[in-house]
ZAFIFI-673895 format. One line per 3 residues: number of its first residue (from 1); for each residue x, y, z of N, C-alpha, C. Coordinates in pm, 1 decimal, decimal comma, padded with zeros to 6 digits. Each point is the difference from the previous one (the first is absolute). Example, Ala and Ser with C-alpha at 12.3 -4.5 7.8 and 13.67 -1.06 7.14 Angstrom:
ZAFIFI-673895
1 = 01319,0:-00569,0:00780,0:-00089,0:00119,0:00000,0:00090,0:00120,0:00000,0 | -00035,0:00105,0:-00072,0:00082,0:00119,0:00006,0:-00077,0:00109,0:00073,0 .
END
This chain:
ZAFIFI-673895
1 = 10874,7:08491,3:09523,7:-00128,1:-00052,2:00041,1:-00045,2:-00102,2:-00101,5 | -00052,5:-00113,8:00073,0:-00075,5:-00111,1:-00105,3:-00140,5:00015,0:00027,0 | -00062,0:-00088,9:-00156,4:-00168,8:00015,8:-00011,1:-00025,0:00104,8:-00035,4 .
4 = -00135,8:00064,2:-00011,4:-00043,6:00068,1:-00041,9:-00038,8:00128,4:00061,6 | 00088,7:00128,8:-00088,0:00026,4:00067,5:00111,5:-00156,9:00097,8:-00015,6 | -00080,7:-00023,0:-00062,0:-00149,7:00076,2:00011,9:-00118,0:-00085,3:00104,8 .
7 = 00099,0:-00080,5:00073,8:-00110,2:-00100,4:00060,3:00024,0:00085,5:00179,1 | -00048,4:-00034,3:00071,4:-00000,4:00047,7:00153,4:00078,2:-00155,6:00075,6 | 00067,2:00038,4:00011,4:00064,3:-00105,3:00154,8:-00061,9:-00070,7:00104,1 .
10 = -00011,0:-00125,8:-00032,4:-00095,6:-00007,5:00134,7:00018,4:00015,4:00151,9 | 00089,7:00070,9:-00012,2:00037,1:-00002,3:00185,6:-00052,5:00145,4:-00022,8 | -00003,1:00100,7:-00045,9:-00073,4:00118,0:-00046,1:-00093,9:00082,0:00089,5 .
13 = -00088,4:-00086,8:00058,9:-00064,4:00046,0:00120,5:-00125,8:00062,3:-00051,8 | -00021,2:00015,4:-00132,0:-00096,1:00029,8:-00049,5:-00161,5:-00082,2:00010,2 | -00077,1:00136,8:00050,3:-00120,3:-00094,7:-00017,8:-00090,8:00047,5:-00135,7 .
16 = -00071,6:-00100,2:-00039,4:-00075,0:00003,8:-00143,8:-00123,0:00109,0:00070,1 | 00026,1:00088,1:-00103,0:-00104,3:00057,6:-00051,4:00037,0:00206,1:00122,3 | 00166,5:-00000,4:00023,8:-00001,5:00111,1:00058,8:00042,9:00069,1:-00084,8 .
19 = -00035,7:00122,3:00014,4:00011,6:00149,2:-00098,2:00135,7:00058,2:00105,8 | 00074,1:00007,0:-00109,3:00183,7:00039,9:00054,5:00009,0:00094,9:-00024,3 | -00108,9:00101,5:-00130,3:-00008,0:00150,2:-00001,7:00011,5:00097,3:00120,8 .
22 = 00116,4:00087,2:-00001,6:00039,3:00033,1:00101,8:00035,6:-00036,0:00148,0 | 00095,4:-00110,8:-00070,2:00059,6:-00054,7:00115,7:00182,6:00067,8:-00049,5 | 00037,8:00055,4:00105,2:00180,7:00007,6:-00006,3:00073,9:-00092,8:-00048,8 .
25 = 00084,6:00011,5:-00066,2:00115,9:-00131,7:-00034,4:00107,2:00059,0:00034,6 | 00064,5:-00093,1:00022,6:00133,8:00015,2:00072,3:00118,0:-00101,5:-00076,7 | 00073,3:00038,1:-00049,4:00142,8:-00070,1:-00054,3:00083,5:-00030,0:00105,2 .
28 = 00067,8:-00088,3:-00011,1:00087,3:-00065,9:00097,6:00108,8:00081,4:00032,8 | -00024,3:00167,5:-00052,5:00116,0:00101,1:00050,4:-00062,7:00117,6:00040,6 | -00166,2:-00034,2:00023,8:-00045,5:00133,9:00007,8:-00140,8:00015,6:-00082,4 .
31 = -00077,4:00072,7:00039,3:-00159,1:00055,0:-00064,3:00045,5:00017,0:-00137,6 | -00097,0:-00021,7:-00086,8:-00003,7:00040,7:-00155,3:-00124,1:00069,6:-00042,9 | -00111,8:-00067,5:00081,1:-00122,8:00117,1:-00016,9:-00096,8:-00096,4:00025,5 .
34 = -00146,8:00022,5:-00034,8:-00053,2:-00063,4:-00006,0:-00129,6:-00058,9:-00122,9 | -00091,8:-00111,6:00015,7:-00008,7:-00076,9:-00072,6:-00143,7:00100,0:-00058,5 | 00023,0:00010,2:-00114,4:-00130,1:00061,3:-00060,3:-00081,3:-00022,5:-00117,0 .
37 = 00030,7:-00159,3:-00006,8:-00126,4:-00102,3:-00104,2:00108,0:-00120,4:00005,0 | -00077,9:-00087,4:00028,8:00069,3:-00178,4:00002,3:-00100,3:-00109,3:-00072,2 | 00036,2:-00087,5:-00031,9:-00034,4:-00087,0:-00082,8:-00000,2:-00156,0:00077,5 .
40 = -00103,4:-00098,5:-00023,4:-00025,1:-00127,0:00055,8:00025,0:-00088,5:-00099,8 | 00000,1:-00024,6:-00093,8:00023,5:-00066,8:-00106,5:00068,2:-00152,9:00012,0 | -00028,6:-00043,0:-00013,3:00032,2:-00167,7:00014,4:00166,4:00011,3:-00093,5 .
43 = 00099,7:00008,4:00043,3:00158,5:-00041,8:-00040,1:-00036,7:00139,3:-00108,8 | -00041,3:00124,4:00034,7:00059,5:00099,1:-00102,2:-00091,7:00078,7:00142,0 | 00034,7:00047,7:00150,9:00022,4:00113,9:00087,1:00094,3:00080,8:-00007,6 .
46 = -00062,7:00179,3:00045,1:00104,2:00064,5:-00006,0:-00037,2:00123,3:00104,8 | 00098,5:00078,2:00052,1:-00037,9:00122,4:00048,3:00055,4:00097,6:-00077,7 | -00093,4:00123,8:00019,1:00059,0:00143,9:-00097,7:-00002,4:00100,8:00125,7 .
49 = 00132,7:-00017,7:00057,6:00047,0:00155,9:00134,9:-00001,4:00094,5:-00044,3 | -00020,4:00064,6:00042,4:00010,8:00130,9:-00040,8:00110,9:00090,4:00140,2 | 00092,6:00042,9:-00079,3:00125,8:00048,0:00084,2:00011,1:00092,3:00040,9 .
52 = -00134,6:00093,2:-00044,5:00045,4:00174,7:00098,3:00093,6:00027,3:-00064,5 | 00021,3:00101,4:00079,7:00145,0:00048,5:00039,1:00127,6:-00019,0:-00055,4 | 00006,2:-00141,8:00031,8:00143,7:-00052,1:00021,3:00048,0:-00013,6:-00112,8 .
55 = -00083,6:-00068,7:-00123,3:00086,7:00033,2:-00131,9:-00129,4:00105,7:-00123,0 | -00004,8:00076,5:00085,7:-00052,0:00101,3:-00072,2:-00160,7:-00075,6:-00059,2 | -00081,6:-00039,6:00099,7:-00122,1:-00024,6:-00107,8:-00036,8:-00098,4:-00037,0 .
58 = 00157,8:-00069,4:-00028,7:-00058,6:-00171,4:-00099,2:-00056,8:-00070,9:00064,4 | -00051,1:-00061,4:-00100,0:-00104,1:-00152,3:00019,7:00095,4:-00095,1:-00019,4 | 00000,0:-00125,8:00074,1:00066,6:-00126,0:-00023,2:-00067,7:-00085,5:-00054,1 .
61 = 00009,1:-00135,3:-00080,6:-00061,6:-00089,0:00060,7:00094,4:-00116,0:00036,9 | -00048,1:-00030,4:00130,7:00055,7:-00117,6:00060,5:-00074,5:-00151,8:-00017,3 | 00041,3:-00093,6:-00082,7:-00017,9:-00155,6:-00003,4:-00034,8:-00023,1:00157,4 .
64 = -00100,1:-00144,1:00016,5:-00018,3:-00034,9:00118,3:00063,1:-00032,9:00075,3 | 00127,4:-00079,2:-00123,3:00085,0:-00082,4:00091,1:00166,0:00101,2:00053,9 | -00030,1:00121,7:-00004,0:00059,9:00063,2:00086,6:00000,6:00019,4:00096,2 .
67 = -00144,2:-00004,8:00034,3:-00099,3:00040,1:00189,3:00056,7:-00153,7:00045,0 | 00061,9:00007,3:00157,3:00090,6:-00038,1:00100,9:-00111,9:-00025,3:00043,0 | -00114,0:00066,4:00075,9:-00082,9:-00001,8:00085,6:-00133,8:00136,6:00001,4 .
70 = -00130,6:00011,2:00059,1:-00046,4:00043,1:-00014,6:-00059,6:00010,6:00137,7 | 00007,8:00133,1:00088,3:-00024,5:00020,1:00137,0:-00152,1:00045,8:-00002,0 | -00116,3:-00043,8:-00000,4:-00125,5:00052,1:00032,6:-00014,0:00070,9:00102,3 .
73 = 00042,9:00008,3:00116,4:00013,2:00082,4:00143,0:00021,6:00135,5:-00011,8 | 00153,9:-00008,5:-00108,6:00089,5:00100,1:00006,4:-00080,2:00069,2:-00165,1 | -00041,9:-00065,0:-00079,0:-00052,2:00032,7:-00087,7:00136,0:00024,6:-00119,1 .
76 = 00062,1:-00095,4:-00015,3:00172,0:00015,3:-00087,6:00016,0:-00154,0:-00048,6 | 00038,7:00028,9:-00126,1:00117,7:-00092,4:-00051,3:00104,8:00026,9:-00014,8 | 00051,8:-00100,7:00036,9:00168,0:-00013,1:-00003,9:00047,7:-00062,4:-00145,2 .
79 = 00053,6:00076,0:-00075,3:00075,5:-00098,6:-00112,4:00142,4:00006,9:00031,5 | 00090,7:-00102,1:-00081,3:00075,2:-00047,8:-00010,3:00147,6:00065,9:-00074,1 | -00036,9:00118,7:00002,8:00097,0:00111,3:-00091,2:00001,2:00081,7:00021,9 .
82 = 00133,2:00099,0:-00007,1:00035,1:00105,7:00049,8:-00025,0:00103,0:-00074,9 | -00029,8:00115,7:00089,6:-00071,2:00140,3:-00118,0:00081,6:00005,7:-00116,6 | 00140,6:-00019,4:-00005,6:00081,5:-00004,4:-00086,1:-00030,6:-00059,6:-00101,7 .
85 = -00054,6:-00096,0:00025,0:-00053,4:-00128,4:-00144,1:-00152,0:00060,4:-00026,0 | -00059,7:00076,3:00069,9:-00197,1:00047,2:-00042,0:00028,1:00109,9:-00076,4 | 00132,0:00047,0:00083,0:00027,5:00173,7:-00100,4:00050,2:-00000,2:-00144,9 .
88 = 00052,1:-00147,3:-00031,5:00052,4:00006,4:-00129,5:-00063,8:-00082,4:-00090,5 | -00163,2:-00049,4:00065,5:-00068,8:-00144,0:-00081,6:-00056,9:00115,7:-00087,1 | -00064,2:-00095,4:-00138,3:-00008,5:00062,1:-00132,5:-00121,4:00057,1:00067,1 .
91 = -00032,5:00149,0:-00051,8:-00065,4:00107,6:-00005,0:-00118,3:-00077,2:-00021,2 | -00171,5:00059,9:00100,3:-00112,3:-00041,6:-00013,1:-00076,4:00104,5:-00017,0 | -00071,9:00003,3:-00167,9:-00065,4:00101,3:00007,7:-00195,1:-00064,9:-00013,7 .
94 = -00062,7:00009,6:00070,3:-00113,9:-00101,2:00037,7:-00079,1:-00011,5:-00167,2 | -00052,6:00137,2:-00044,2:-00030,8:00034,6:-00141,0:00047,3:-00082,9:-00108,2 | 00088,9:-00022,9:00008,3:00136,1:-00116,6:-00104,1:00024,2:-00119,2:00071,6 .
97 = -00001,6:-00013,2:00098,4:00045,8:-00129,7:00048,2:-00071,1:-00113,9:00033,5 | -00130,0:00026,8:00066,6:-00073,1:-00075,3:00091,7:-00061,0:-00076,9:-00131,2 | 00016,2:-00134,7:00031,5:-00043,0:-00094,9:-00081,6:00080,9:00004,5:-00138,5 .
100 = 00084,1:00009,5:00023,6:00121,3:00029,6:-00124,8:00077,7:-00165,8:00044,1 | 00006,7:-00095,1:-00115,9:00082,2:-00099,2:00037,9:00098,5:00033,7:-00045,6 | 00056,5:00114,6:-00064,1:00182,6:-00028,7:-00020,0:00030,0:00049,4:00105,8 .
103 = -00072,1:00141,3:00055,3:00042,2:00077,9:00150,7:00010,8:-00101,6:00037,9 | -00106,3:-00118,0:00045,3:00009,6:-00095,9:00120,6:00138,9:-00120,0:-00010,1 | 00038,2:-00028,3:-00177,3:00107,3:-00091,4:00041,0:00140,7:00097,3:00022,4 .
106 = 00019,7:00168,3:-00010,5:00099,1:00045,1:00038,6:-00026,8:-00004,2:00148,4 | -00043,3:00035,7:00074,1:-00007,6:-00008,3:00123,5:00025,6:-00096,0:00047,5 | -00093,2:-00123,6:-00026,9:00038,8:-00123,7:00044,1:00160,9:-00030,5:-00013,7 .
109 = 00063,9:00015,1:-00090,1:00141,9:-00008,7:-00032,4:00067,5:00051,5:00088,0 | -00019,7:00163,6:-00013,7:00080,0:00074,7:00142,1:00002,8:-00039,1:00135,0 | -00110,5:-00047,3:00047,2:-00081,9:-00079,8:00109,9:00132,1:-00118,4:00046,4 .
112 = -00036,0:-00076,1:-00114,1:00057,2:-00114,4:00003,5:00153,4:-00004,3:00043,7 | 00040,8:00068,8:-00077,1:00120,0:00001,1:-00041,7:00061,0:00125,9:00123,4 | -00070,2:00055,7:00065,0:00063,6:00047,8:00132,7:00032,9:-00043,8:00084,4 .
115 = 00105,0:-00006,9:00073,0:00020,0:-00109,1:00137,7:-00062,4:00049,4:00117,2 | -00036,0:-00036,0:00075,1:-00088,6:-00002,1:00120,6:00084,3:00092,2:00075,5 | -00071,3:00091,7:00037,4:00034,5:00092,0:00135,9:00047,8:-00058,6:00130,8 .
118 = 00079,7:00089,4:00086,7:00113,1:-00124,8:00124,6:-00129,1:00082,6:00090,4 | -00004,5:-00127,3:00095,0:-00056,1:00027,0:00090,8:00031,8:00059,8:00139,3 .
END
């Protein structure tokens, strides 16, 4: 992926000023959980899923420029990566992390440096 991967896409579908708190996300292989605090931030957006279940509990956080699209109807984003790549991104613990810029340039790195989910 090129540019900046904390920025939102503009084909995105996003409208300014919607609350994505508890909206479903969906990976391009399947549900991962859903969204339970997101960020607007001018070139530093992010979502923090929260996964249930599926990997026991964790919190993610997902860069903007992962989200594919954002369904208001359906109430879901779609990102661009497979649970495989959310299940192994560096550990988010909100207490330690949130507003942490080294957390934010490891992530960004992992982010980056993941290849895009097949469609």
């Amino acid at each position: 992926m090129t540019g900046n991967i904390w920025a939102y896409r503009l084909t995105v579908g996003r409208l300014e000023g919607t609350d994505l708190v508890g909206y479903a996300v969906e990976a391009v292989d399947g549900s991962i959980g859903h969204v339970d605090k997101h960020s607007s931030e001018t070139d530093a957006s992010w979502i923090v899923v929260d996964t249930g279940p599926w990997i026991f509990g964790k919190e993610v956080l997902l860069p903007a420029g992962t989200i594919l699209r954002i369904d208001t109807t359906e109430r879901k984003v779609y990102v661009d990566r497979t649970k495989e790549q959310v299940k192994n991104s560096p550990e988010f613990i909100r207490d330690k992390h949130l507003g942490d810029p080294d957390y934010h340039r490891s992530v960004g790195g992992y982010w980056g440096d993941a290849p895009l989910g097949r469609f």
